[in-house]
C-alpha positions in Angstrom: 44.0 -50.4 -33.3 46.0 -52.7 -35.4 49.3 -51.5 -36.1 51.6 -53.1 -39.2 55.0 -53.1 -37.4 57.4 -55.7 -37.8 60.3 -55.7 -36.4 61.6 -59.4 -37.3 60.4 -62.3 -39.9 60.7 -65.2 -37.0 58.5 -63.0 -34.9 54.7 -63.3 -34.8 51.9 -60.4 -35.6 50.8 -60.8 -32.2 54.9 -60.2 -30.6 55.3 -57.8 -33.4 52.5 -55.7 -32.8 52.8 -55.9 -28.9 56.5 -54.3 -29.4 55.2 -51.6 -31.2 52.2 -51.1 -28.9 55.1 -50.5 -26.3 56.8 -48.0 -28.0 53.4 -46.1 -28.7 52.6 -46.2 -24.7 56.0 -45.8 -23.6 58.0 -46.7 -20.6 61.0 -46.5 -18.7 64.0 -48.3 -19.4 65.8 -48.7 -16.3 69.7 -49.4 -17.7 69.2 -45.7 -19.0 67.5 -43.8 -15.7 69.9 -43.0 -13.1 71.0 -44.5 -9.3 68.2 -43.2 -6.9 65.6 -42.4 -9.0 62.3 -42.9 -7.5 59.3 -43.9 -9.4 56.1 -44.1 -9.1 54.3 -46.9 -10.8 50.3 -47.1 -10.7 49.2 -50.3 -11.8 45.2 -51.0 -12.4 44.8 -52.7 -8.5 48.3 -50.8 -6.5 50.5 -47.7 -6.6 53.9 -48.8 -6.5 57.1 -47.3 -5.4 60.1 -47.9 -7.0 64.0 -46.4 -6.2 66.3 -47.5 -9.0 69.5 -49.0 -7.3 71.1 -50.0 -10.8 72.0 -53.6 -12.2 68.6 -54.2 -12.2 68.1 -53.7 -8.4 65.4 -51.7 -6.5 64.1 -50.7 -3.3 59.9 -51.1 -3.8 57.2 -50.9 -1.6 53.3 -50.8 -2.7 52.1 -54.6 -2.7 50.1 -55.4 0.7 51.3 -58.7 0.8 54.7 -58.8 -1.0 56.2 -55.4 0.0 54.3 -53.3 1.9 56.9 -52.0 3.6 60.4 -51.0 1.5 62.4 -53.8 0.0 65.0 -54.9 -2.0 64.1 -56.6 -5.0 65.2 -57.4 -8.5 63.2 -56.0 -11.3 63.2 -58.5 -14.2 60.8 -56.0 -16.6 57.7 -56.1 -18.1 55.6 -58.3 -19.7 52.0 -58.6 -21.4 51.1 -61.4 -19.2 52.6 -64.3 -21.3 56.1 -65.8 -21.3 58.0 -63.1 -23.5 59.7 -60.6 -21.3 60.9 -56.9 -21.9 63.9 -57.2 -19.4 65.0 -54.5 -16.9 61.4 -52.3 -18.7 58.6 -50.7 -17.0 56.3 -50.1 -19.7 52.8 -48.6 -19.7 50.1 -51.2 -20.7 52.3 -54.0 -19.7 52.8 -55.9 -16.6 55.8 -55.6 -14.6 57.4 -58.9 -12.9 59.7 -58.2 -10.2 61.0 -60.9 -7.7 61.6 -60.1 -3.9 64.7 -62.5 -2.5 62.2 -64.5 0.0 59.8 -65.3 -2.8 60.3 -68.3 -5.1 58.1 -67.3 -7.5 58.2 -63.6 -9.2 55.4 -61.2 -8.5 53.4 -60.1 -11.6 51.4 -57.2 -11.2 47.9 -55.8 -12.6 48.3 -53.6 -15.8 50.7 -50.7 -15.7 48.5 -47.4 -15.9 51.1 -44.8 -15.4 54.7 -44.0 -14.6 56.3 -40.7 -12.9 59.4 -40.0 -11.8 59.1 -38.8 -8.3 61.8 -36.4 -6.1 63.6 -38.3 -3.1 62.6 -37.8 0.2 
């Protein structure tokens, strides 16, 4: 589906329409969810989990490799696999980059499926 949304002149079809696309699927903006809230984020390969700590912060586990056990990470946002980046975003369709402190590079995941919030343990 090709939608005619433009949110800026200096801003290509191809940006435009992927920031609309993410409005359409939805997502979770984490500036506006609450301390604690715990997530759960289902990508096409893993099934994340994610507790919001605030500023950006979060305690995830999910990733066999990265964080398969609990741990503190920055979430930078999402992305649609190129350089442009919906900061501190977890959006459906999208991909969401997070970086773990004893990785240099960030972690980009596989397709975001589905979000829900979850209750705490």
């Amino acid at each position: 589906m090709e939608l005619n949304f433009s949110s800026s002149e200096n801003w290509s079809e191809i940006v435009s329409n992927n920031l609309a696309q993410s409005e359409i699927e939805g997502g979770v903006d984490l500036a506006q969810v609450p301390a604690e809230t715990v997530l759960e984020v289902r990508t096409r390969n893993t099934t994340y989990t994610i507790v919001n700590k605030g500023a950006g912060l979060a305690v995830i586990s999910g990733h066999p490799v990265y964080c398969p056990e609990p741990v503190l990470a920055h979430i930078k946002g999402s992305t649609w696999g190129g350089a442009m980046l919906k900061e501190n975003y977890i959006g459906r369709g999208m991909r969401l980059e997070f970086q773990v402190d004893d990785e240099e590079s960030p972690v980009l995941t596989s397709r975001i499926i589905e979000i829900e919030e979850r209750r705490a343990a």
